[in-house]
N, C-alpha and C positions, 0 to 999 in steps of 0.2 A: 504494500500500500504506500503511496507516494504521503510524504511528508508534505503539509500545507506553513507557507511560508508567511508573512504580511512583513513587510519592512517600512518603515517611512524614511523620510529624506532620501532616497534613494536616487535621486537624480543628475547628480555629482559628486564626485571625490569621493568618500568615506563610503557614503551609500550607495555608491553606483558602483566601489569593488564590492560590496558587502553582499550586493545584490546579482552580481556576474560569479562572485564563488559560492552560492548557494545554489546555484541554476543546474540541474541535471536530469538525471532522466530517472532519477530516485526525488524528485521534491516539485514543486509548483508553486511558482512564487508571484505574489503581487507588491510589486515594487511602486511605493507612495510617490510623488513629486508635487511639485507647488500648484501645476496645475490641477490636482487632484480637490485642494481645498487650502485658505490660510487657517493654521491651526492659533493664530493669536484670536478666532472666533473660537468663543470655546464650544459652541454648537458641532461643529465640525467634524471634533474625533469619531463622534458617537457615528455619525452618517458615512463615516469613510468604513469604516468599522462594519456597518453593517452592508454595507457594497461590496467590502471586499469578503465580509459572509459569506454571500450570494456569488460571487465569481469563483468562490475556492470550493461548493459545494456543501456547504452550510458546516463546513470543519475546518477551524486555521490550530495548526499544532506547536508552532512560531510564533514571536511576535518581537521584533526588532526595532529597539525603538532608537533610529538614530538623527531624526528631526530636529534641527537648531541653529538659533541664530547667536554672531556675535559682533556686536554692534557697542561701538563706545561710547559712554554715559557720564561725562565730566561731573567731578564732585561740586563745580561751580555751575552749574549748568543751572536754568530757571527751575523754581520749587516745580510746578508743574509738568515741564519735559521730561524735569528728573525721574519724580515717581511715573509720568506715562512710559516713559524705556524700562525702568526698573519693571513695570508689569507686564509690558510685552516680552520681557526675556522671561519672567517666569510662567508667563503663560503658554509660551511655545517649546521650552524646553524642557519644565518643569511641568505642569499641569498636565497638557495637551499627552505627554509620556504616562502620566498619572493615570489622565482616564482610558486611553490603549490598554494599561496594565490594568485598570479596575473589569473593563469588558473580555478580556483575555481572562482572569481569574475565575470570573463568573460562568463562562463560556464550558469553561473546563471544569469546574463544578457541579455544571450540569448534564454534560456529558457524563459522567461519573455517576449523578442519580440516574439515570438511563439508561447503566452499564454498562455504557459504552468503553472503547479506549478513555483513560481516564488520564487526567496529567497534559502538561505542555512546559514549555521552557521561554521564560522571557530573557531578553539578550538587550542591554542598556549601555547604548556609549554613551558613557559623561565624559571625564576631563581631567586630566594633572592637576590643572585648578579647583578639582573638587577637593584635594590635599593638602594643598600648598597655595593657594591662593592664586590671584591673577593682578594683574595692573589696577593701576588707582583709579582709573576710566573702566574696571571689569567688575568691578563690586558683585552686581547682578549677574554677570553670567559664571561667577564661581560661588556664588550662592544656589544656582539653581542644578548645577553639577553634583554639590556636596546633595543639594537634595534626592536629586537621583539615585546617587552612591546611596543613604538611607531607605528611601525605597525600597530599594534590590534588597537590599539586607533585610526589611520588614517582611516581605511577601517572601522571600527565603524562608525564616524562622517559622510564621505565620503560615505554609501553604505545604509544606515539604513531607508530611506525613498523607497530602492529596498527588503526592508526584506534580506539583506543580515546583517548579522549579527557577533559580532567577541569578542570572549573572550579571556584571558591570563591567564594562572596560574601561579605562585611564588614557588616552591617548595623550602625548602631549604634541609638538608642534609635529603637524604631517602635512605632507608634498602634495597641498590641494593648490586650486586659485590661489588662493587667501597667502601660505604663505610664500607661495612662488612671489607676489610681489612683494613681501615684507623683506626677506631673502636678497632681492631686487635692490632694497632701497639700502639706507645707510643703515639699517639697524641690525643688517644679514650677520656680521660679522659677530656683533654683541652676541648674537642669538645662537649662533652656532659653539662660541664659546663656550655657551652656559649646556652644553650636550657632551656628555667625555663620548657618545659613540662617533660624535665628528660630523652629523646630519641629522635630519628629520626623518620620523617614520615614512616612511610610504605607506600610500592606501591601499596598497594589495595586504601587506602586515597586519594592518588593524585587520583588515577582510578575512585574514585566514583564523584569528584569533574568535572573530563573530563564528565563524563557520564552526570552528570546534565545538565554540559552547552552544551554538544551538542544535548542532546534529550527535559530537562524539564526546563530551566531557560527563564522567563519572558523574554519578547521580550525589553521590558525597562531597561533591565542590560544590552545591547549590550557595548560594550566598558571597560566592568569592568576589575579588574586585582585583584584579589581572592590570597591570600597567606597561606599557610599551610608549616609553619614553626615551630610550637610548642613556638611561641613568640619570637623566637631568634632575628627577626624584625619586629616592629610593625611602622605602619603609620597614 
């Protein structure tokens, strides 16, 4: 039986390897993009959610949540600006991942009173920054990472005697857009500094790390939080 897949952000970088190395002739996947919906509606989740129900056969056995933005939010920035970015990064990174994981838990709960195959596995890229922090312009988007990181860990604890199951990954700077121009400008050098492996991940790395926890990682890791930073932060 083909394993049923749902990934979001998958339309670039991170997501679009995450979503090319899950793709096989063992799995079925619906890979999320913006054109799909903005998830800073919080309406959103639930309707992608249940579309992508209905295209996978009314069973998703995945659920990958790797949808996010990073957008910088100056500490001096007007009262009002402030808190409206501060909400939109928690609501698309944070929340919008939330409610994915609230209809995936339930999903598979019910499955299980039905007697069906019972269990599924959640797979959550947060962020180096969910550790160690981020710039003085990131407040919010390493607030909404560590929230993640907690997450994973609650519905681990919380769900793992249903074989639901929940992992985290850590990335830090990887070979998308984003830092290709950072990389580009004057700060490449700082930035590479602060790496003892000498570069940034690549998006295929993070993609194969997604692929293990959602298809081959021992049932006894659930709850883990996996870092592939090149040592820039170690625990």
């Amino acid at each position: 039986m083909q394993t049923h897949i749902l990934i979001s952000g998958a339309s670039r970088g991170i997501g679009a390897a995450i979503a090319e190395a899950l793709v096989s002739d063992t799995t079925k996947v619906v890979a999320l993009s913006s054109v799909d919906g903005d998830l800073a509606d919080p309406a959103v989740p639930d309707r992608i959610w249940n579309r992508a129900l209905a295209h996978l056969d009314g069973r998703i056995d995945v659920l990958v949540n790797n949808a996010g933005v990073f957008e910088a939010n100056p500490v001096d920035a007007d009262d009002a600006e402030w808190l409206a970015n501060w909400n939109r990064t928690q609501q698309i990174n944070l929340t919008a991942s939330a409610l994915f994981c609230r209809r995936a838990v339930l999903h598979w709960q019910e499955r299980g009173e039905a007697k069906e195959k019972r269990g599924g596995r959640i797979v959550n890229i947060a962020s180096r920054a969910a550790h160690r922090g981020d710039s003085p312009a990131h407040w919010h988007y390493a607030a909404s990472k560590a929230g993640m990181v907690a997450m994973t860990k609650t519905i681990a604890r919380a769900y793992a005697k249903e074989n639901i199951l929940a992992y985290a990954i850590c990335p830090g700077f990887t070979m998308t857009g984003m830092a290709e121009e950072y990389l580009s400008s004057r700060g490449g050098d700082k930035l590479l500094a602060d790496i003892p492996l000498g570069r940034v991940a690549m998006p295929e790395e993070v993609a194969e790390m997604a692929r293990w926890c959602a298809l081959d990682a021992p049932a006894s890791m659930t709850g883990a939080v996996l870092d592939v930073n090149g040592a820039s932060y170690v625990r």
